[in-house]
C-alpha positions as CSV (number, residue, x, y, z in Angstrom):
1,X,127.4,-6.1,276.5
2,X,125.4,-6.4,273.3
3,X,128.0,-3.6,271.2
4,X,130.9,-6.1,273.1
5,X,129.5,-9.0,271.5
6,X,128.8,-7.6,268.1
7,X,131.9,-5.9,267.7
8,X,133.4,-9.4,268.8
9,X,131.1,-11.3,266.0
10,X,132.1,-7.9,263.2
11,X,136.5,-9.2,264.2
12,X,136.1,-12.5,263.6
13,X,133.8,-12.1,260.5
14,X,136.6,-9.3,259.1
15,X,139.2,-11.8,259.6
16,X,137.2,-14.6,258.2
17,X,136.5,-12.3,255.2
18,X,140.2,-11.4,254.7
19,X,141.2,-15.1,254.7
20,X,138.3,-15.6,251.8
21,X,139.4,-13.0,249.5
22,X,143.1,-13.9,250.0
23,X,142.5,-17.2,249.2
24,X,140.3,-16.0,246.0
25,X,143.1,-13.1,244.6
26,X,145.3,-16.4,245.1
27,X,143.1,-18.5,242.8
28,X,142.8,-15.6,240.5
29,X,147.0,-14.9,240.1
30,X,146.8,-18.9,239.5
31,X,144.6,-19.3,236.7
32,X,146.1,-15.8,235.0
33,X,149.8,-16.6,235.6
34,X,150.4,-19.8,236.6
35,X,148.1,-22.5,235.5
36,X,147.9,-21.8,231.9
37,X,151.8,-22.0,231.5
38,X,152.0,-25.2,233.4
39,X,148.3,-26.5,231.6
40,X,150.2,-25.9,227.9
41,X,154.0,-25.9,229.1
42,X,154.0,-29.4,227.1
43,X,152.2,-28.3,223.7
44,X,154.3,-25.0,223.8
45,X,157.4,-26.9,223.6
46,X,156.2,-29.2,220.7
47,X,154.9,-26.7,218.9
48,X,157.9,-24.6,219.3
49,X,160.2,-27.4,218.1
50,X,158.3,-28.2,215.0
51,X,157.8,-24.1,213.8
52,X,161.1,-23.0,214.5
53,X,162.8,-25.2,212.4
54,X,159.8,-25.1,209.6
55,X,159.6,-21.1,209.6
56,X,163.4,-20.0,210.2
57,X,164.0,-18.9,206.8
58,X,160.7,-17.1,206.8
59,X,157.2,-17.8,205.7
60,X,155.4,-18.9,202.6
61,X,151.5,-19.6,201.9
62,X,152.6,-22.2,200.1
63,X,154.9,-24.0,201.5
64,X,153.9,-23.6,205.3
65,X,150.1,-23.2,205.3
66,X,149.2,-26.7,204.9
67,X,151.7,-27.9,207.4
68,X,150.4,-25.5,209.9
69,X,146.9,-26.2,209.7
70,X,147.6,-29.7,210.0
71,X,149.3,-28.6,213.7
72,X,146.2,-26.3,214.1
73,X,144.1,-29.9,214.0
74,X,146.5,-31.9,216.0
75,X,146.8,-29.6,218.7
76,X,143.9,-28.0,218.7
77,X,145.2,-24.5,218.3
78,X,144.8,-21.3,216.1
79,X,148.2,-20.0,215.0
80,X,148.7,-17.2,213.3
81,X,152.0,-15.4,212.1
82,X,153.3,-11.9,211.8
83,X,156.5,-10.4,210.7
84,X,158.2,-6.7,211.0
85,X,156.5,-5.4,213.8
86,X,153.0,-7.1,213.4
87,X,152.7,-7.4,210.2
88,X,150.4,-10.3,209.8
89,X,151.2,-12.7,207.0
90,X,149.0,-15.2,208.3
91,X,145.6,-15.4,209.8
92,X,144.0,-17.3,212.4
93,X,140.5,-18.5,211.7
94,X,138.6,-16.1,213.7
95,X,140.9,-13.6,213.0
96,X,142.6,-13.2,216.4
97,X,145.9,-12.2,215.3
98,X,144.3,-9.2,214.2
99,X,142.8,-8.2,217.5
100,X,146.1,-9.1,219.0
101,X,147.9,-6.7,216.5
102,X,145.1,-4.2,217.2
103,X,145.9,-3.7,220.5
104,X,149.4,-3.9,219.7
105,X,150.5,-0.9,222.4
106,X,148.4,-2.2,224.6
107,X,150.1,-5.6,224.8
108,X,153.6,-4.1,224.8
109,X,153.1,-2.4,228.7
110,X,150.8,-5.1,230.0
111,X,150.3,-8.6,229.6
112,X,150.0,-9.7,225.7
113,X,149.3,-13.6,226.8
114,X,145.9,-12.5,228.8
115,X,144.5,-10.5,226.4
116,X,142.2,-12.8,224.7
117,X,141.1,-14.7,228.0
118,X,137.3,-13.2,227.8
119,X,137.3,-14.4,224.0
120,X,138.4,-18.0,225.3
121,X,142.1,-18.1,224.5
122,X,145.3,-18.2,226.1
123,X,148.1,-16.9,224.0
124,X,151.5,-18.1,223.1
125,X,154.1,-16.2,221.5
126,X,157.3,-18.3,219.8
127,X,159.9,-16.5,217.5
128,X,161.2,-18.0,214.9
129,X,163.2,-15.7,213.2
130,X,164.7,-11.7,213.8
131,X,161.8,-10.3,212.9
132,X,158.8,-13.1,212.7
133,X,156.6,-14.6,215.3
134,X,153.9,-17.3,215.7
135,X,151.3,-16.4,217.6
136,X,149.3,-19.7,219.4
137,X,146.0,-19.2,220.4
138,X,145.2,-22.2,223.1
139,X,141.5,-22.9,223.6
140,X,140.6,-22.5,227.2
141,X,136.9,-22.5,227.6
142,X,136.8,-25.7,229.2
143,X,139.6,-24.4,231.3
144,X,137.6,-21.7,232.2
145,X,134.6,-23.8,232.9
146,X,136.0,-25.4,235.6
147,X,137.6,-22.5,237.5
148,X,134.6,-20.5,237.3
149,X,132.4,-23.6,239.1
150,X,135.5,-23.7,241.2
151,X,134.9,-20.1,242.4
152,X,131.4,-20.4,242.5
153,X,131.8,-23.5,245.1
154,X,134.3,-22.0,247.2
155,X,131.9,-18.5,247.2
156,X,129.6,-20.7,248.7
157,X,131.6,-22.8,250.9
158,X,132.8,-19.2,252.6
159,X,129.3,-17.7,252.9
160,X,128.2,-21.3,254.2
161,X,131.5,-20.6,256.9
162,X,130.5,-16.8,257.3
163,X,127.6,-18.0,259.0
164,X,129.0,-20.6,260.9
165,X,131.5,-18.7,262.3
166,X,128.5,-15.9,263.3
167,X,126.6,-19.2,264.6
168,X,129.4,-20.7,267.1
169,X,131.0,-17.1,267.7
170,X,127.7,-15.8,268.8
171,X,126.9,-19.5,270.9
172,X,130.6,-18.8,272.6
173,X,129.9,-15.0,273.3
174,X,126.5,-15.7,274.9
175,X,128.5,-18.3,277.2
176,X,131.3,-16.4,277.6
177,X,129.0,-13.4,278.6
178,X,126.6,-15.5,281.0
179,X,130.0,-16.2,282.9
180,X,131.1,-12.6,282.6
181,X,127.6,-11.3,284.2
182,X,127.8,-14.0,286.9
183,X,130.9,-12.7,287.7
184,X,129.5,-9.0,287.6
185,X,127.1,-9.9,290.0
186,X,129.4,-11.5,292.3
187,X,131.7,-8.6,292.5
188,X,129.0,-6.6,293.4
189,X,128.5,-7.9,296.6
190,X,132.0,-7.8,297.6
191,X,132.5,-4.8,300.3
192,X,133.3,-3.9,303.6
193,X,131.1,-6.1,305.6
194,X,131.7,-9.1,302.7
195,X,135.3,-9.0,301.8
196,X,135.9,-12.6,302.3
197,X,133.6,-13.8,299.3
198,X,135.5,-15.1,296.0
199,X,134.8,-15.7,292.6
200,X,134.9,-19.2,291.2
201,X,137.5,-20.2,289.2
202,X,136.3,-23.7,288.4
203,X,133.5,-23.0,286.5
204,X,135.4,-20.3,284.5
205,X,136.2,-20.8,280.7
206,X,139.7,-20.5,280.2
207,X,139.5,-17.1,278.7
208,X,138.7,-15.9,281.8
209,X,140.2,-18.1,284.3
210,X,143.3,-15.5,284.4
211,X,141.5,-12.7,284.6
212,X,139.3,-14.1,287.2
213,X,142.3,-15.2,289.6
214,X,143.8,-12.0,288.7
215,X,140.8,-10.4,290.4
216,X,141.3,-12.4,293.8
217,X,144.4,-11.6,294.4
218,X,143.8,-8.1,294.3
219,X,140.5,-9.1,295.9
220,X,143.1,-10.7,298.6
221,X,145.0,-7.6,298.5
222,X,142.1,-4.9,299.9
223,X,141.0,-7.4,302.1
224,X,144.9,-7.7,303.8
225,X,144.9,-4.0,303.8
226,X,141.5,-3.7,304.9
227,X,142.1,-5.9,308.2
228,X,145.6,-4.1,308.6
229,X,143.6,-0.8,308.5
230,X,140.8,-2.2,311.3
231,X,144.0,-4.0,313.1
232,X,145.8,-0.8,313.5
233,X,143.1,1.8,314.0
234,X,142.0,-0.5,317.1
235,X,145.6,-1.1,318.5
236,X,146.1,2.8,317.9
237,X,143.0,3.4,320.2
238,X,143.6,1.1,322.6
239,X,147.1,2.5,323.4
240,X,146.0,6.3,323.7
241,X,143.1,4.6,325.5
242,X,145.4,3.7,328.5
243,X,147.6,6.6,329.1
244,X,144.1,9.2,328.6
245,X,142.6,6.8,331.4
246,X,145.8,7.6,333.6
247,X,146.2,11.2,332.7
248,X,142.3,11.6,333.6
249,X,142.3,9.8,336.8
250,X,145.0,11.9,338.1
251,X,143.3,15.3,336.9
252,X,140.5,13.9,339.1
253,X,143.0,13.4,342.1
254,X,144.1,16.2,341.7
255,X,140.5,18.2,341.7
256,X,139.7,16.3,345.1
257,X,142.8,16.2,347.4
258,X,146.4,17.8,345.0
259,X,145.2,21.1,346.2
260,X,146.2,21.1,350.1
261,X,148.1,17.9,349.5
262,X,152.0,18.7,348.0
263,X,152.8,14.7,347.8
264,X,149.7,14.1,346.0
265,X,150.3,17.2,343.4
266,X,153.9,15.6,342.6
267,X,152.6,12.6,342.6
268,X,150.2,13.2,339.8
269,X,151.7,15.8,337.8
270,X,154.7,13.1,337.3
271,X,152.0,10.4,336.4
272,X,150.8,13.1,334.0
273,X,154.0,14.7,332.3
274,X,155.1,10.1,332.3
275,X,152.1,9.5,330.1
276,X,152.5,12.8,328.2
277,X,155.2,12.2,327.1
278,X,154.6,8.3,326.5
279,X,151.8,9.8,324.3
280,X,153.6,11.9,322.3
281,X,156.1,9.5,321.6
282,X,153.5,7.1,320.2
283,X,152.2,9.9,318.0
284,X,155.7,10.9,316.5
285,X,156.1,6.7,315.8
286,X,152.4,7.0,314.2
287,X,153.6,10.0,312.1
288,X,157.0,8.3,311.0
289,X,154.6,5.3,309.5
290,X,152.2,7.6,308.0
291,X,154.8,9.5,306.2
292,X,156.3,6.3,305.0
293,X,152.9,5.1,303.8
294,X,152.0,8.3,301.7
295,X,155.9,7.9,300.4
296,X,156.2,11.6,301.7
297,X,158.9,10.1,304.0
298,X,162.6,12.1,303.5
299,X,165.8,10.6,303.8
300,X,169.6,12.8,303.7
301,X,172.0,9.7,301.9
302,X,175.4,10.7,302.3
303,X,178.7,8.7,302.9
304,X,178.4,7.2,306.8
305,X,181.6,6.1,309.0
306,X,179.8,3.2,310.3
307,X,182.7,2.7,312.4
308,X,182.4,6.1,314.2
309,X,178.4,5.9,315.0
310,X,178.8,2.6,316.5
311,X,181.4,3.9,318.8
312,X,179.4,7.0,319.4
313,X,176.1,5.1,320.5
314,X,178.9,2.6,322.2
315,X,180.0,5.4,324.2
316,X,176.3,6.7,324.5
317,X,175.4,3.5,326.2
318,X,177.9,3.2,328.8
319,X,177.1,6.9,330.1
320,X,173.4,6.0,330.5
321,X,173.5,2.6,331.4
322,X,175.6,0.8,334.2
323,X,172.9,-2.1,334.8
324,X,174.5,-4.2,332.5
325,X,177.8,-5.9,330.7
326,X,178.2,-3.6,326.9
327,X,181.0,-4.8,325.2
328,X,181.8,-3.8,321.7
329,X,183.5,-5.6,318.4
330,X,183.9,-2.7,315.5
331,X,185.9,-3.0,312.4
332,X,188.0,0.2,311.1
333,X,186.5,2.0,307.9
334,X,183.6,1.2,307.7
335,X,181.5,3.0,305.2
336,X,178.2,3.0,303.2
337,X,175.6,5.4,301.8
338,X,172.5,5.9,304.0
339,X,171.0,9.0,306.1
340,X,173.1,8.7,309.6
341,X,170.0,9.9,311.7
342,X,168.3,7.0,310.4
343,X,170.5,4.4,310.7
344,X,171.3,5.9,314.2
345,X,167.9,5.6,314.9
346,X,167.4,1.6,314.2
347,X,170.6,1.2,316.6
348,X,169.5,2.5,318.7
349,X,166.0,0.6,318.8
350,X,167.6,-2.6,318.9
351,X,170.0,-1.7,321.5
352,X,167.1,-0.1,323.3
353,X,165.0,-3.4,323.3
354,X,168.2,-5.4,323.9
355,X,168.7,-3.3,327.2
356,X,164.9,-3.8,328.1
357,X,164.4,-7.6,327.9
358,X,168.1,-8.3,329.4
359,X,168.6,-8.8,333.0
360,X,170.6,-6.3,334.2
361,X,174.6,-7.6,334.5
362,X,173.9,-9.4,331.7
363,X,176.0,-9.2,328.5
364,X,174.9,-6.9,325.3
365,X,177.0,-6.8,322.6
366,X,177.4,-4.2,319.4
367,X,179.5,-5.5,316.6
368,X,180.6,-3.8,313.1
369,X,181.9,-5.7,310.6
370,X,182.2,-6.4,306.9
371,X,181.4,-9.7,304.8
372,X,181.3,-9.7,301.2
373,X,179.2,-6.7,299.7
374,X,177.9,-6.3,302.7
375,X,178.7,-3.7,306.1
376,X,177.1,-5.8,308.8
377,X,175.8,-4.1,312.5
378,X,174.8,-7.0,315.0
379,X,173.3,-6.1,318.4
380,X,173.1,-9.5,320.5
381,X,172.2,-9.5,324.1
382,X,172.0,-12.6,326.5
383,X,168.0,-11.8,327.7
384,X,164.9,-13.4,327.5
385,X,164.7,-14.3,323.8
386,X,161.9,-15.1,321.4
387,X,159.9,-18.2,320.9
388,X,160.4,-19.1,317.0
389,X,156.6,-19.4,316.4
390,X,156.3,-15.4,317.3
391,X,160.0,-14.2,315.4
392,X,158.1,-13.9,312.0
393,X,155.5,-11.3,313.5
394,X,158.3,-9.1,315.7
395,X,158.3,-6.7,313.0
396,X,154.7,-6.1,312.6
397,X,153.1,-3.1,314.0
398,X,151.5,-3.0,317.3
399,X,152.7,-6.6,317.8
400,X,154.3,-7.8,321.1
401,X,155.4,-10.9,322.3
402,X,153.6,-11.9,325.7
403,X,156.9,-11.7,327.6
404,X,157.3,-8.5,326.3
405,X,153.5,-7.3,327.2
406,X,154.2,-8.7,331.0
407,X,158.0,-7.3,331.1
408,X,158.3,-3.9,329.7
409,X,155.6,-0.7,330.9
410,X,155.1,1.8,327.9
411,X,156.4,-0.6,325.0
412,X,154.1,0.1,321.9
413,X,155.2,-2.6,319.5
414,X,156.5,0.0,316.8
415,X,159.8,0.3,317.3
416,X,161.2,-2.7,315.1
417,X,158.7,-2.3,312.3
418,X,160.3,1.9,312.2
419,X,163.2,-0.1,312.0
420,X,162.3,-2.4,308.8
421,X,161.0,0.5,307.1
422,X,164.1,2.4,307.7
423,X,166.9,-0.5,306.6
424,X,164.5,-1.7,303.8
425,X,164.1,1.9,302.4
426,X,168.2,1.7,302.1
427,X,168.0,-1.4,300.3
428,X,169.4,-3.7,303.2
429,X,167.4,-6.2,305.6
430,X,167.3,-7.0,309.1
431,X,167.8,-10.9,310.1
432,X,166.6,-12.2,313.5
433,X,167.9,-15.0,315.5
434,X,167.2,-16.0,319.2
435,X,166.7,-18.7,321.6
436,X,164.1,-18.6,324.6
437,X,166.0,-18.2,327.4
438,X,169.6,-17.7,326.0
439,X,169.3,-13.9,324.0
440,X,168.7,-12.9,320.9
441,X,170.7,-11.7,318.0
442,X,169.7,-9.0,315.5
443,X,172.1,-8.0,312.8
444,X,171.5,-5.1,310.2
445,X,172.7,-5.7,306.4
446,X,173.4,-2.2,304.6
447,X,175.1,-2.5,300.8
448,X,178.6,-1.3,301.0
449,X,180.1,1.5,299.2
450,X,177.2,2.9,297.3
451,X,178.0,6.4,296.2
C-alpha cells in the first residue's frame, strides 16, 4: 500500500513538475524572442525612419555624429555603425559594437540580437545602405529586473503548489486507501458459507464506485454458480437415490424368496434391468451437460434436409405410437447447417414430452416451415399444458413442473435444457407457448442457409 501511494504522490508531482518547467521554457522563449521585439517594435521603427534617410549616402563624423548622439539621448540608446563587413566607423560608448564585431562568426549562425543580453542590452540591427548598418543597443536592465522577480515569484508559487499537491494528494490517498482496506477486509470474509455478503457502494468515492459494483456482479456471478452447483449435485443424488433404492430392494427380494419363486425372479430382474437402464440414461444426459460445460462438447455441421428428418421422425412416430392423433404440416426444401444427430435429437425430445403429457387420442402435431431468415420446426400437442408462472424455468435442469412430477414415472427434468444447449449452440432459440388445459406449442428457430 505505502509503494501504491508513493508512486501515486511521485505521478502527480512529475506531472506537476512538467507543467512548471513548460510554463518557465515558455517565459524564457518570451523574454528572448518575443518581448523585446514587441517592448522596442515602436523605437525601432522611429529610429529606423530617421537613420535611413540621414545615413543613405554613407557616414561622416562630422556631419552625422552630433545628430546621432542627440537620438542616443532621446531614446536612450547606444548606436553604433559599421560598414564593409563590420568595419566599425563608429563607436558606441562602451564600446559594444566592438564586442558585437568580435564575435562576428558567432552572431552569423546564432542569434546576433541576444548576444549582449548578460551585458544588459538588446540589439537592433537597421541597414541603411549596401554595405552599412546601424547597430542599436536598447538598455534592458530594467527589463530584466522585472522578469527575473517574475521567475523568482512563480519558482516559489510552484514549490508552494509542489507541496500542496503532495499535501491534498497524500490526504486523498490516505482516504482513498482507508476505503480500499475496508473493502479488503470485506472481501475477505466472502466464501462458501458467506456468499451472500456485499460490499457497500454508498460510502464508496467515486473512483472506486465502478470498481466496487464491478466486484458484485462477479461476486453475484460465483454465488449463481455456486447455488447451481449445490442445486444440481443434490437433484443428481436424489435421482440415483431412487432407482439404487429400487434396484436394492429387489436384490433383497430376490436373496429371500427369487430363488424357488420364478414369478418373483422376473418380477425383479425387470424392476432391475427398468431402473438400469433409467440410470444409465440419466448418466449419458449428465455426461452430454458436462461435456457442454467444459466446451469439450462436438458437433458434425453439415447441410440438413429439414424436410426429410421431419418426415423420418414423422414416420418414426406413427410405427411406435398408435395412442394418439400425429398429423404432420412440412414444407419442401428445407435446408440449414447444423449436425442432423442433434437436431434429431431435440425432435425428438419435444415430441417425446408432447406424447407423454397428451391424453392418448389426442392431437400432436409436427410442422416444417420457413419465415423470413428463418427454418422453423413446431411440435404442438393438445395435452395438459403449462402454467405461465413455471414456462420461464422449463428449461432449467432438474426442473419439473408438479403435473409433470405426478404424471410421468422416470422423467428427470433434463431433456429440454439438452435441448437449449443443443439449438443455442447452432445459433437458433427455442420459444414456448401453452395454455393449462388446452396444449402447448414449442417451435425451434435454426438460421437458414448457413454454409
Amino acid at each position: 500500500m505505502n509503494s501504491l501511494k508513493t508512486k501515486i504522490i511521485k505521478s502527480y508531482l512529475g506531472l506537476y513538475i512538467a507543467v512548471c518547467m513548460i510554463i518557465v521554457f515558455g517565459l524564457f522563449f518570451a523574454y528572448f524572442s518575443v518581448a523585446p521585439k514587441l517592448l522596442y517594435a515602436k523605437d525601432t521603427r522611429e529610429l529606423q525612419s530617421k537613420i535611413v534617410p540621414m545615413l543613405k549616402d554613407g557616414y561622416s563624423y562630422q556631419e552625422h555624429h552630433l545628430q546621432l548622439q542627440t537620438l542616443e539621448h532621446v531614446y536612450d540608446v547606444q548606436i553604433a555603425i559599421y560598414m564593409d563587413e563590420y568595419r566599425l566607423v563608429r563607436e558606441s560608448e562602451e564600446l559594444l559594437g566592438a564586442k558585437f564585431v568580435q564575435n562576428k562568426m558567432l552572431v552569423k549562425k546564432l542569434f546576433p540580437s541576444y548576444l549582449l543580453m548578460n551585458d544588459g542590452f538588446y540589439i537592433k540591427t537597421i541597414s541603411f545602405s549596401a554595405t552599412g548598418s546601424a547597430l542599436i543597443f536598447f538598455p534592458i536592465q530594467r527589463y530584466m529586473t522585472i522578469f527575473f522577480v517574475l521567475i523568482w515569484s512563480l519558482l516559489a508559487t510552484m514549490t508552494a503548489g509542489a507541496v500542496l499537491i503532495m499535501f491534498l494528494s497524500n490526504a486523498t490517498n490516505r482516504r482513498i486507501f482507508r476505503q480500499i482496506e475496508s473493502l479488503d477486509g470485506t472481501i475477505k470474509m466472502i466464501n462458501a458459507e458467506n456468499l451472500a455478503l456485499r460490499l457497500d457502494e454508498k460510502t464508496i468515492d467515486d473512483e472506486l464506485r465502478a470498481l466496487v459494483s464491478t466486484i458484485n456482479q462477479m461476486i453475484d456471478g460465483l454465488q449463481n454458480s455456486y447455488l447451481r452447483q449445490k442445486r444440481f449435485v443434490s437433484d443428481v443424488s436424489h435421482e440415483l437415490r431412487t432407482p439404487i433404492s429400487v434396484i436394492a430392494g429387489y436384490v433383497d427380494m430376490l436373496q429371500r424368496w427369487g430363488k424357488n419363486d420364478d414369478e418373483v425372479m422376473e418380477e425383479a430382474l425387470c424392476a432391475i434391468d427398468g431402473e438400469t437402464k433409467s440410470m444409465a440414461d440419466l448418466v449419458e444426459k449428465l455426461l452430454f451437460l458436462a461435456r457442454h460445460d467444459n466446451k469439450t462438447l462436438q458437433y458434425e455441421f453439415q447441410r440438413v434436409s429439414i424436410t426429410d428428418l421431419l418426415k423420418e421422425i414423422y414416420q418414426e412416430t406413427l410405427l411406435v405410437d398408435n395412442a394418439h392423433i400425429i398429423e404432420q404440416d412440412i414444407q419442401n426444401d428445407l435446408f440449414c447447417r447444423a449436425d442432423e444427430n442433434r437436431i434429431k435429437e431435440v425432435i425428438r425430445i419435444l415430441l417425446d414430452n408432447a406424447l407423454k403429457y397428451t391424453p392418448e387420442g389426442k392431437l400432436v402435431r409436427i410442422v416444417g416451415y420457413r419465415e423470413g431468415r428463418y427454418i422453423k420446426i413446431a411440435v404442438a400437442d393438445e395435452g395438459i399444458g403449462i402454467a405461465a408462472e413455471e414456462i420461464e424455468h422449463i428449461f432449467d435442469r432438474f426442473y419439473r413442473t408438479d403435473k409433470a412430477r405426478n404424471h410421468v414415472k422416470g422423467d428427470h427434468g433434463l431433456g429440454l435444457s439438452i435441448a437449449q444447449t443443443i439449438i443455442n449452440d447452432h445459433r437458433g432459440k427455442i420459444q414456448v407457448t401453452s395454455r393449462l388445459g388446452e396444449g402447448s406449442t414449442f417451435t425451434i428457430m435454426l438460421p437458414a442457409n448457413r454454409f
